[in-house]
N, C-alpha and C positions, 0 to 999 in steps of 0.2 A: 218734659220739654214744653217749653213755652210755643200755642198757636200763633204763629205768624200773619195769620188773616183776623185774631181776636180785634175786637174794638178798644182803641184804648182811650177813657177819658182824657176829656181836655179843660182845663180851665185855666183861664187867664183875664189877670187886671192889671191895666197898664194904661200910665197917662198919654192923653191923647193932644197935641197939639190944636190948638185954636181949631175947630168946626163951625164955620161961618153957618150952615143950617141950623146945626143945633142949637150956638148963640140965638140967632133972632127967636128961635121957637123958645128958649129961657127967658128970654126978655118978652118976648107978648103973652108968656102964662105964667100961673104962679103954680096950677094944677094941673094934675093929668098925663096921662100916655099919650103920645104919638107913634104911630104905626108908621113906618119908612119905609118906602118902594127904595128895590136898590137897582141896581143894572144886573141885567141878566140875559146872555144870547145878544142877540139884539136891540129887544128892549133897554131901554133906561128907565121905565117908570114899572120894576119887577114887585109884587108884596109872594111871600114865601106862603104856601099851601093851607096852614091852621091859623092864620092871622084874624080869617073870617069868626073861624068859631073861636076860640079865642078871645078878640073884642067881644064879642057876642055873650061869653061867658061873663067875663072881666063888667059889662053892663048889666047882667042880670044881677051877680053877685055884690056890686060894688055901684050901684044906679048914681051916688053922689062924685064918683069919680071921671072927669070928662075924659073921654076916649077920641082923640083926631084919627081918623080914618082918610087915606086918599080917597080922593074921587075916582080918580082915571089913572089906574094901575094895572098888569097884565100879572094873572095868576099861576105862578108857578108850580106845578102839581109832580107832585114826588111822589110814588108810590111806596110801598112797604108801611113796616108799624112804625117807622119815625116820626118825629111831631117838628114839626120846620118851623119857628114863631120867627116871626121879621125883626128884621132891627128897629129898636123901639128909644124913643128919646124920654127920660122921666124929667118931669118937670121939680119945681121945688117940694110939693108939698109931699111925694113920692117918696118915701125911702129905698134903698138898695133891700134891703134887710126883708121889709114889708112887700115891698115889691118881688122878693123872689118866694116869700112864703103863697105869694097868691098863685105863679106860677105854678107851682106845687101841690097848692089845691087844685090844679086846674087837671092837672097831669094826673092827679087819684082820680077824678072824677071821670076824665075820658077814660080813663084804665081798668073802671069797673067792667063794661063789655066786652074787655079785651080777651084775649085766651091766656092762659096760665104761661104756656111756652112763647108766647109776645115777645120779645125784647128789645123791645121799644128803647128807643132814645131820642135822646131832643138837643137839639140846635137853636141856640137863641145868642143875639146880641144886644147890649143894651150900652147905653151913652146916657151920663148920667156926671151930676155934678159934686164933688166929692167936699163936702165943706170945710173939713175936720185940714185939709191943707190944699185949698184956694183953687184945686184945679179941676177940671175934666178928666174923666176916664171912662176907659169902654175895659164892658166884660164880657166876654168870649166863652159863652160855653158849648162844649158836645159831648154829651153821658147817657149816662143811665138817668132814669129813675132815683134808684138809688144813691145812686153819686153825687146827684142833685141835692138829694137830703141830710148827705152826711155834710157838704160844705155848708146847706144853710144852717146847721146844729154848730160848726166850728166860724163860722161867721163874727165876726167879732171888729162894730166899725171900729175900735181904737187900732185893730192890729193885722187882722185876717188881709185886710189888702193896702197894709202898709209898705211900701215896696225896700221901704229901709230894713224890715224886718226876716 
């Protein structure tokens, strides 16, 4: 019998109508991650709990890729083994693909100190410009670890988030 409080993956890519932010930030860079404060509670300017370490990481690993950070955001702090990354806008020179493989290293790398029975998962959104047919689209994921790793293995930009497919 199936547990009724189990976790269940989520993944989802779906075109996104025009994003007047994300636009402008496409049009004044050609590189890089943006970090996105979202509304939360009361705030409007929220970034999600691992955005810090995170960037942090994403700059040590990758020092040629510029990282935009808010200035004046209020920090959402979620406890448990989950890994909360904010909504993140890639620029052009970013790939989906590339970009989720670093995610992933980032996720082995915090998960060495972790404990074996951890089960950890991650929440992340990304906005991202889909070239292969002309539009924007956001990806929506909440998993495992794991789950993470088997979609970026079947990832495939001709098809994996082809919505015709």
């Amino acid at each position: 019998m199936e547990d009724p409080l189990q976790f269940k993956p989520i993944l989802t890519v779906y075109p996104i109508s025009e994003d007047s932010a994300f636009s402008e930030y496409f049009k004044s860079t050609k590189a890089g991650v943006r970090f996105v404060p979202e509304p939360y509670g009361s705030s409007e300017q929220s970034i999600k709990a691992d955005s810090g370490d995170f960037a942090k990481w994403l700059r040590n690993q990758r020092p040629e890729l510029p990282i935009f950070f808010p200035e004046f955001a209020s920090k959402v702090v979620l406890h448990g083994a989950d890994v909360w990354l904010p909504l993140m806008y890639l620029a052009g020179d970013t790939s989906m693909q590339v970009f989720l493989n670093m995610v992933a290293s980032y996720l082995y790398d915090k998960a060495k100190g972790s404990l074996k029975t951890d089960q950890t998962r991650v929440h992340m959104s990304v906005i991202y410009q889909d070239y292969n047919q002309g539009v924007t689209k956001k990806f929506e994921f909440s998993g495992s670890q794991e789950t993470l790793a088997k979609a970026i293995k079947r990832f495939d930009l001709d098809n994996f988030f082809d919505d015709r497919a």
